[in-house]
N, C-alpha and C positions, 0 to 999 in steps of 0.2 A: 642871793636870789635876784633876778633881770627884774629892774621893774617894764609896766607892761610896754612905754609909752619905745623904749628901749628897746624892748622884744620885739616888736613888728617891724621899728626900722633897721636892725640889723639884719646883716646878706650874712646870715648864719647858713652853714649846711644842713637840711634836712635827708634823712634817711627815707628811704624808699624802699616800699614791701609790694609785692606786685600783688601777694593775693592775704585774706585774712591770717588766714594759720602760721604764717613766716614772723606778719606780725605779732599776732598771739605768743607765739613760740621766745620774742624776741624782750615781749613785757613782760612774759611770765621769768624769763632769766634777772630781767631788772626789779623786778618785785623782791623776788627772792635774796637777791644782794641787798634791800633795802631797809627790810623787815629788821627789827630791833636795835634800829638806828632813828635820829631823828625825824618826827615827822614828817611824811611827804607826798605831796600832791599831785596826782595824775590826773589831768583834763583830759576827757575824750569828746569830742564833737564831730560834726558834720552833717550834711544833710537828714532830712527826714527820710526813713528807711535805708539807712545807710549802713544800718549792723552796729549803733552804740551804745544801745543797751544790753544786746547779747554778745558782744566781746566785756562789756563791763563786767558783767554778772559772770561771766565765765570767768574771771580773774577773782573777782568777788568773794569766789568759792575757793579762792587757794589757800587760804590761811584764815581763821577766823578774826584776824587782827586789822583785815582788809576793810573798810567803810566803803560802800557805796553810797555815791549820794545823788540822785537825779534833778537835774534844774527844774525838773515840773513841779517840783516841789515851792518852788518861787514864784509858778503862775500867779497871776492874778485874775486879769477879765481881757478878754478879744475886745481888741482893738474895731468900731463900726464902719465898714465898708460901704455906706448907703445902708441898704435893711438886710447884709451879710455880716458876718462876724469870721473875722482873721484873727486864727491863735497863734501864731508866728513870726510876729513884729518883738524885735527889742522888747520895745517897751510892754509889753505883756507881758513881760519875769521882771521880778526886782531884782535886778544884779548886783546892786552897790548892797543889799542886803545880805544877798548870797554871795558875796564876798569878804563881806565884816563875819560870817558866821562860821566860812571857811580858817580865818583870820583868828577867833576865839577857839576853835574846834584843834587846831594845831598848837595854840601857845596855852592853852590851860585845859585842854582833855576834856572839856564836856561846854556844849553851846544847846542855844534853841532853833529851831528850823520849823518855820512855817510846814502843814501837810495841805495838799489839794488832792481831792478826790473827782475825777475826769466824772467818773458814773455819775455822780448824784451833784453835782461842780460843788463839792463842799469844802469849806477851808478850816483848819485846825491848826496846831499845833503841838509838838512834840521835843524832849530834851534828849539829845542824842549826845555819845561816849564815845570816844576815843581811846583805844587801850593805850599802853604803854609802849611804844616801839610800831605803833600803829601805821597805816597807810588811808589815804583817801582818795575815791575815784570818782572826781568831779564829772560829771557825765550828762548831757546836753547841747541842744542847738547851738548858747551859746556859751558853750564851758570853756572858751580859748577869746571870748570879747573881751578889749580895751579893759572893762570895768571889773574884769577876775585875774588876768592875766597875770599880777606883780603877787597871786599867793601861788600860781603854779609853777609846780616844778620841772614836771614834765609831759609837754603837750601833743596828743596825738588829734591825728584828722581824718575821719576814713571818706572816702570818696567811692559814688559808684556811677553809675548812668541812669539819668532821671526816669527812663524808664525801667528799669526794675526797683527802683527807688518807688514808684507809684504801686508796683507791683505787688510789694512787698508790704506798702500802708494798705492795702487794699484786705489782706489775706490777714494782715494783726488786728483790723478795727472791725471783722465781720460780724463780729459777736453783737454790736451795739452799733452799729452804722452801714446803711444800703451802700454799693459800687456807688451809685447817683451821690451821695453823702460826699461820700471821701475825694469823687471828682470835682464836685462844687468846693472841695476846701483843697484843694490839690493845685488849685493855682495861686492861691495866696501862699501856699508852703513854697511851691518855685519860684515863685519873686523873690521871697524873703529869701530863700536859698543866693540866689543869683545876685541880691542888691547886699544883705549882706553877711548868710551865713559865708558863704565862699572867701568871703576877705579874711576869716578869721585865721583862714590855712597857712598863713603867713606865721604864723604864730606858735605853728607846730614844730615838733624837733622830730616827727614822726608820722607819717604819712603812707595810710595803708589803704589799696586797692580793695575792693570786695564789691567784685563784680559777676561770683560763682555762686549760682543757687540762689534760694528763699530763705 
């Protein structure tokens, strides 16, 4: 395994998928080779509304031995912007947490994982299982940062253009948040995109366009 510090300064070649489904097509072939073999850890990241929780979850479902595991789960509290709150800063996830759990999850089959509940901003916790021959889909703004990097194994990025990226957060949070909502926190999301989810794409060994549809 690369540790992470190792992973970003290497001029590794990354694969390039122009649109989701090629990708998809491409993890769901590496999944399947992987399965009842040693544990092993897939990061998916990128922007907000970028398609990483619905290419996770679509992989998710291939096998029941698949783990998904979302970073929101790490939340803690938005970072004070004056009298605004930014959910999208680093430091609003515990990574070094969500990495020692990754770290337990794969060498002994069962760990604890903090849960956040966005509706009600509640926080819990839960013991999560790992089968036997298992796989986990790290998945997250930033499931390819510095501070996770040395338990993954293999890291994808999906990338699209910030504006269907907006588009797209706009049409998933209507249920509980006005257009005015999502555009007052739509810019704290692009900064952090831009200062520093975008660096993490460095990091990836997979790199998928999804710039088609909602």
């Amino acid at each position: 395994m690369v540790l992470g510090r190792e992973l970003q300064e290497s001029k590794k070649e990354q694969e390039l998928f122009e649109n989701l489904e090629a990708g998809y097509k491409r993890l769901k072939l590496d999944i399947s080779s992987s399965l009842g073999k040693e544990p092993k850890v897939y990061g998916v990241a990128g922007g907000s509304g970028s398609g990483k929780s619905y290419l996770s979850e679509r992989l998710a479902v291939l096998d029941p031995r698949i783990l998904h595991i979302g970073l929101d789960s790490f939340f803690t509290k938005p970072v004070l912007r004056g009298e605004e709150k930014d959910y999208d800063q680093p430091e609003s996830y515990q990574l070094e947490k969500a990495n020692l759990f990754v770290h337990a999850l794969t060498r002994k089959g069962a760990a604890v994982k903090p849960t956040y509940n966005k509706a009600d901003n509640s926080h819990g916790k839960a013991e999560v299982k790992l089968q036997t021959g298992g796989i986990i889909i790290l998945e997250g703004l930033y499931a390819l940062h510095h501070n996770l990097v040395a338990e993954i194994n293999l890291g994808v990025f999906l990338e699209a253009d910030s504006d269907l990226r907006f588009v797209r957060r706009v049409k998933r949070d209507k249920g509980f948040q006005t257009v005015q909502d999502v555009e007052d926190k739509w810019k704290f999301a692009d900064e952090a995109f831009i200062k520093y989810v975008s660096e993490t794409r460095k990091a990836a060994d997979i790199l998928i366009k999804n710039n088609v549809g909602l």
